[in-house]
C-alpha positions in Angstrom: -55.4 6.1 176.7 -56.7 8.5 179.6 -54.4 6.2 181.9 -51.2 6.4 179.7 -51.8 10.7 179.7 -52.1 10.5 183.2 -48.7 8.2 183.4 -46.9 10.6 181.2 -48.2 13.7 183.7 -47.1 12.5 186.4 -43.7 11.6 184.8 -43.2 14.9 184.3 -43.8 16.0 187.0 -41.6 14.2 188.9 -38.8 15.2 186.7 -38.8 18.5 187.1 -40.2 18.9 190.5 -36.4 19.8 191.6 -35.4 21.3 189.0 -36.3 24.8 190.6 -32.9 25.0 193.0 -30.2 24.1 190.9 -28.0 21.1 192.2 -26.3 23.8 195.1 -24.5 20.8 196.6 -22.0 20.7 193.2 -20.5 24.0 194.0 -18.5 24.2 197.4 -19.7 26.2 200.0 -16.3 27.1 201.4 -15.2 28.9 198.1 -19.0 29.9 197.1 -21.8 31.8 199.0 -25.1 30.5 197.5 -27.7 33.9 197.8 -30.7 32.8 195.8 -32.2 30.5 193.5 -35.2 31.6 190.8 -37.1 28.7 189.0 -34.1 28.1 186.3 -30.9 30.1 188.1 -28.6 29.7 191.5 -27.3 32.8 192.2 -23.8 32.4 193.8 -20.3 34.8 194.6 -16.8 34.0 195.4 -16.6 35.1 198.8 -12.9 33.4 199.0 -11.6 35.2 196.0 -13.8 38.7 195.7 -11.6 42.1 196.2 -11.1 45.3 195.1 -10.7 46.1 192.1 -6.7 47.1 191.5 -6.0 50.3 188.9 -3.1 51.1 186.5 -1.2 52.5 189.3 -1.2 49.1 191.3 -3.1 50.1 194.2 -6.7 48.9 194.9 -9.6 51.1 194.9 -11.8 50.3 198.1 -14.7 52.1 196.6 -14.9 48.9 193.2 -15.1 45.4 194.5 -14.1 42.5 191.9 -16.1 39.6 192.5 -16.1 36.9 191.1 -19.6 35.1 190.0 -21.4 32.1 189.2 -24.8 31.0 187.9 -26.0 27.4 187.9 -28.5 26.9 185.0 -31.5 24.2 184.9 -32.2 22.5 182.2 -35.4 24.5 181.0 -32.6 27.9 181.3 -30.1 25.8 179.2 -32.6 25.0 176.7 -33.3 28.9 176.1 -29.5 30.1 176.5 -28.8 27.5 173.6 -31.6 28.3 170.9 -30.9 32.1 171.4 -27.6 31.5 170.4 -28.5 29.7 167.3 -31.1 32.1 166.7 -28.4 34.9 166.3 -26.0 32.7 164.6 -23.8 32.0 167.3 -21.6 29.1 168.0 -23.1 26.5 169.8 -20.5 24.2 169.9 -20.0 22.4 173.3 -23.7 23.9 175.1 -25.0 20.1 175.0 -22.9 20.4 178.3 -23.9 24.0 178.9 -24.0 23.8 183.0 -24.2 27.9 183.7 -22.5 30.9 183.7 -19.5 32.2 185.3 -18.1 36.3 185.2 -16.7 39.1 186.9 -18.5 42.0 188.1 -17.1 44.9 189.2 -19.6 47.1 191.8 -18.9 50.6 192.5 -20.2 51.0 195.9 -20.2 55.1 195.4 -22.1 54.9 192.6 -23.9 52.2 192.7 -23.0 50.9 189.5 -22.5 47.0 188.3 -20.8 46.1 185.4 -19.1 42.9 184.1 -15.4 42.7 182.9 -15.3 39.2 181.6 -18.6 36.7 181.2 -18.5 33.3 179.9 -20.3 30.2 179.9 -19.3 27.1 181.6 -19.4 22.9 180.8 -20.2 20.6 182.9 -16.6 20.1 183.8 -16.7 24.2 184.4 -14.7 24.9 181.2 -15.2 27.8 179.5 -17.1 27.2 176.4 -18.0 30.6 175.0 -17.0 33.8 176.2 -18.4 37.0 175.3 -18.8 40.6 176.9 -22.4 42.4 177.3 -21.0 45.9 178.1 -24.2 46.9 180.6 -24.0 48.5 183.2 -26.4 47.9 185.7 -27.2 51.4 187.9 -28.3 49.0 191.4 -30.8 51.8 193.0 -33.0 52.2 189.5 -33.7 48.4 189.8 -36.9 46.6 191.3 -36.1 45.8 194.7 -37.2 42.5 193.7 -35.3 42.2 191.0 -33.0 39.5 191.4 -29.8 40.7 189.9 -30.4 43.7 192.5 -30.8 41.2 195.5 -27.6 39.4 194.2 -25.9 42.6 194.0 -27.0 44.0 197.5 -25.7 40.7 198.8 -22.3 41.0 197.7 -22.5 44.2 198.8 -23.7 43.3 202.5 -20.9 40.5 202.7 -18.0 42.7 201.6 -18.7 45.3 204.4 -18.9 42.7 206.9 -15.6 41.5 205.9 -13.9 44.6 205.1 -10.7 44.1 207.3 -10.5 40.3 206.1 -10.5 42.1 202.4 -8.6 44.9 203.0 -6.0 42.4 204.9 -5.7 40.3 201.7 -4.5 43.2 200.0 -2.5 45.1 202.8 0.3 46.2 200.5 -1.9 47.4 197.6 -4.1 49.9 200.3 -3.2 53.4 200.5 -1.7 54.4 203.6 -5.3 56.8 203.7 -7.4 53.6 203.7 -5.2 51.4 206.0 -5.4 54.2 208.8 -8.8 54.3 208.3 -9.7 50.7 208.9 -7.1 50.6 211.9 -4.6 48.7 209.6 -1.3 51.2 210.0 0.7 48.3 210.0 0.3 44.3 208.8 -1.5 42.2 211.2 0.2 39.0 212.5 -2.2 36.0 213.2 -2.5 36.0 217.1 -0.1 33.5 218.9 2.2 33.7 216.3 3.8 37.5 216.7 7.7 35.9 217.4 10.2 37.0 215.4 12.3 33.7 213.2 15.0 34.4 215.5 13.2 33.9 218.2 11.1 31.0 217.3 14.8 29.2 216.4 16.3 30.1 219.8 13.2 28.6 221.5 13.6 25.2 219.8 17.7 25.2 220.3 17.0 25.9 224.2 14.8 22.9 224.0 17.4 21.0 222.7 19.7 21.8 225.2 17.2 21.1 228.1 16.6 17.5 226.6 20.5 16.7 226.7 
């Protein structure tokens, strides 16, 4: 008997020795920057499609980033996400394949606010499965510094302002004039090596042609 308890341990064991980092290698690195991982979470943001957030009026504000973010869940996390739900009555229809949780935050870098605009849970095939909207707001500088939502936050935060020009280039024509003189972006930037003019770029291939007859 003490044998077949000792089997069963270390059974165990070895099944959830990994579970701590969530499978990172299923989410693509060139869409997704990975920041942390607890014992039953990966933290990770969109770093290909995170911006400002755009108001009523069409232009975007460069003091509200929009990211775009994604949680990876282990199977102890799933577990716990699912009976809550049943505990409050909710639907769990579809969370045998719970895989995580995917939303968009908006962070007000003035005010040092975070607050999600749409939230949802994901399938293993990453199809939304539930959504649902919590309506906190999370005020960034009243948190534990080792609070992990804080970390995730600071890291967006970190990665935005060292790609501010890439961001603020994505959305050149929803700036303010204001903000595009600020960041030294008067007028849209042209990939180098490729500032010609069509007209030019077709005379340059017809005098080709005429040099090879």
């Amino acid at each position: 008997m003490h044998k077949i308890i000792v089997f069963l341990a270390v059974v165990v064991f070895l099944l959830t020795a990994n579970l701590p980092a969530a499978a990172a290698q299923d989410v693509p690195s060139d869409i997704y920057q990975w920041v942390q991982a607890s014992p039953r979470i990966s933290y990770y943001f969109n770093k290909a499609e995170m911006k400002y957030a755009v108001g009523s009026d069409g232009m975007a504000d460069t003091n509200v980033l929009e990211v775009p973010v994604l949680q990876q869940f282990d199977w102890i996390e799933i577990q716990d996400v699912t009976e809550k739900r049943r505990w409050n009555n909710e639907d769990v229809t579809g969370f045998s394949n719970l895989w995580g949780f995917a939303g968009i935050v908006h962070i007000d870098l003035k005010a040092r606010t975070a607050v999600y605009v749409q939230e949802e849970y994901l399938n293993t095939w990453w199809s939304s499965i539930a959504v649902f909207t919590s309506n906190n707001v999370d005020n960034i500088d009243k948190m534990s510094e080792k609070n992990l939502d804080r970390i995730f936050y600071d890291n967006i935060i970190s990665y935005a302002a060292a790609h501010k020009i890439e961001l603020m280039q994505r959305q050149h024509d929803q700036l303010k004039p204001d903000d595009l003189k600020a960041a030294g972006l008067t007028e849209k930037q042209t990939p180098a090596g490729d500032k010609k003019t069509e007209k030019q770029k077709v005379k340059e291939i017809m005098d080709r042609y005429q040099t090879d007859k």
